[in-house]
C-alpha positions as CSV (number, residue, x, y, z in Angstrom):
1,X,0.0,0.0,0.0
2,X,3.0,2.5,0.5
3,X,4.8,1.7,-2.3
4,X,1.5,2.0,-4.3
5,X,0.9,6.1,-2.6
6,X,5.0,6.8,-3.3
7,X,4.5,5.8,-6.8
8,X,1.1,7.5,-7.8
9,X,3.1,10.6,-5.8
10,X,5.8,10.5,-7.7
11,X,4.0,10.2,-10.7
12,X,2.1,13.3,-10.1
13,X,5.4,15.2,-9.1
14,X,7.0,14.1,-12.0
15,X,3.8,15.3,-14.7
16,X,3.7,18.6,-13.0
17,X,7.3,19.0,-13.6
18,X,7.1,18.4,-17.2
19,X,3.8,20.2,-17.3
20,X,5.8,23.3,-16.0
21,X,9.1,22.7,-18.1
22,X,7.0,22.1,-21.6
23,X,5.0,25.4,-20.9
24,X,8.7,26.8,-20.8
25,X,10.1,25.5,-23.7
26,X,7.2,26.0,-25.9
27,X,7.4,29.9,-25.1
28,X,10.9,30.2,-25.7
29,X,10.4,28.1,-29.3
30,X,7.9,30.1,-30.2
31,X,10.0,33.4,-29.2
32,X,12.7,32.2,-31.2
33,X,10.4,30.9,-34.3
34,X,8.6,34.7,-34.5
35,X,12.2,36.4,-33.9
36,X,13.7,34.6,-37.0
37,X,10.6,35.2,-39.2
38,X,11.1,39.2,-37.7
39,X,15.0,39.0,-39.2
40,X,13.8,37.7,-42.3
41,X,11.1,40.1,-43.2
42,X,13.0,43.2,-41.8
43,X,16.5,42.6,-43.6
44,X,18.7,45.6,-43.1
45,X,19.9,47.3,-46.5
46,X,22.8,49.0,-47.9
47,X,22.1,51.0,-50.8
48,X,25.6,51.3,-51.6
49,X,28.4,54.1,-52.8
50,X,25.8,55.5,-55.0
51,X,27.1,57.1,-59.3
52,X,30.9,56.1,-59.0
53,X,31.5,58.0,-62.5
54,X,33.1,57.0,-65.3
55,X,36.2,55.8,-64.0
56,X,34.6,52.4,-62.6
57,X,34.7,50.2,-65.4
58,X,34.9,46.2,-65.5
59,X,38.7,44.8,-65.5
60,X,40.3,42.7,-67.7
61,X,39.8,38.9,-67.3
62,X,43.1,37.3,-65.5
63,X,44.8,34.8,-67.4
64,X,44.8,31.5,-65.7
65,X,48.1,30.0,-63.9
66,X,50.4,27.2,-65.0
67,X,49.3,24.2,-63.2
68,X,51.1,23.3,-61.0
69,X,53.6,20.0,-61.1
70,X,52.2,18.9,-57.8
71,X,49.1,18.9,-58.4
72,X,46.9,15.8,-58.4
73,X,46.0,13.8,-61.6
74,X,48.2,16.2,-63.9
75,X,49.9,14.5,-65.9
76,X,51.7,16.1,-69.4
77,X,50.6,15.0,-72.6
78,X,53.1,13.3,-74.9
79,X,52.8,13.6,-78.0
80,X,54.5,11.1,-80.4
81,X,56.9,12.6,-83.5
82,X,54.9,12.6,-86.4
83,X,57.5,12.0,-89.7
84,X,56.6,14.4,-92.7
């Protein structure tokens, strides 16, 4: 009979404890749900250096870089002699 009241008490302890801790949780998920979706409609904007005259203009293309000996899976391509 007491170890029947000490578990049904102990249940009941232990269900308002979660009842209490998922009231909690689900609050601060929700805060942090709305927050985000706040961040993402309200993204800050930079409207840049505004008319940079004519002297910005477009570069020229780089020319890629020898590749190099060490790298993987290069190997040179041989080419046999052709006879004319």
């Amino acid at each position: 009979a007491i170890d029947s009241i000490l578990t049904d008490g102990g249940t009941q302890l232990w269900q308002h404890y979660l009842e209490k801790k998922a009231f909690t949780f689900a609050a601060d998920t929700v805060l942090n749900v709305v927050g985000s979706q706040l961040k993402m409609c309200f993204v800050s904007f930079d409207p840049g250096e505004g008319d940079m005259g004519d002297g910005w203009t477009l570069e020229d293309e780089p020319e890629p870089g020898e590749i190099d000996s060490w790298a993987r899976m290069h190997l040179p391509v041989r080419r046999p002699a052709t006879s004319e």
